[in-house]
N, C-alpha and C positions, 0 to 999 in steps of 0.2 A: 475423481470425486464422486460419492456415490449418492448425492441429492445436492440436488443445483438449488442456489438459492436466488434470488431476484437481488440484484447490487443492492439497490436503494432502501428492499428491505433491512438489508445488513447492515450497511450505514448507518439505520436508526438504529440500531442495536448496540452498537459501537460508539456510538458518536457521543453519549455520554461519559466514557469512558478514552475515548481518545485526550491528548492533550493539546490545551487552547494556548494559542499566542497572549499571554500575560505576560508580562516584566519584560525585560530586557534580556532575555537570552533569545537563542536561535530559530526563527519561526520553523511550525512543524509545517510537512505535507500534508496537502491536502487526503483526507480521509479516502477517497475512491480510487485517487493513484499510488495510494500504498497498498487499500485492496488490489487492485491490478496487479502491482508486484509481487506482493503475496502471493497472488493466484499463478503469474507466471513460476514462480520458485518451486511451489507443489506441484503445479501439471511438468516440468520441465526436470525434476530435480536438481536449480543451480544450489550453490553454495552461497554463503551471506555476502563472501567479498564479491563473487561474478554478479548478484544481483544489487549491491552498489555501484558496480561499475557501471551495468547496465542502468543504473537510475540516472548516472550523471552524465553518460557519454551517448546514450543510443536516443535519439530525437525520438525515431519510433515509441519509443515506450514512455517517452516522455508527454 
């Protein structure tokens, strides 16, 4: 990445735009541990499926 940005600055940025637990479907994740996936999938190059896996299997990144 070539300008680092502060998490919680980004969050504000995002956070309007993310989607909120309303109705009855599936609650989303939390805003900062989807940036963290995110962030690992670009610094690491995974693919979408290896970084599901890793959301749902690796405690660490949990």
């Amino acid at each position: 990445m070539d300008k680092i940005m502060v998490r919680l600055e980004f969050i504000a940025i995002i956070k309007p735009f993310y989607p909120h637990n309303e109705g009855p479907v599936r609650p989303a994740k939390p805003a900062i541990g989807m940036l963290k996936l995110d962030s690992l999938q670009i610094c690491y190059a995974l693919s979408d499926p290896l970084t599901k896996e890793l959301m749902h299997d690796s405690p660490a990144v949990q």
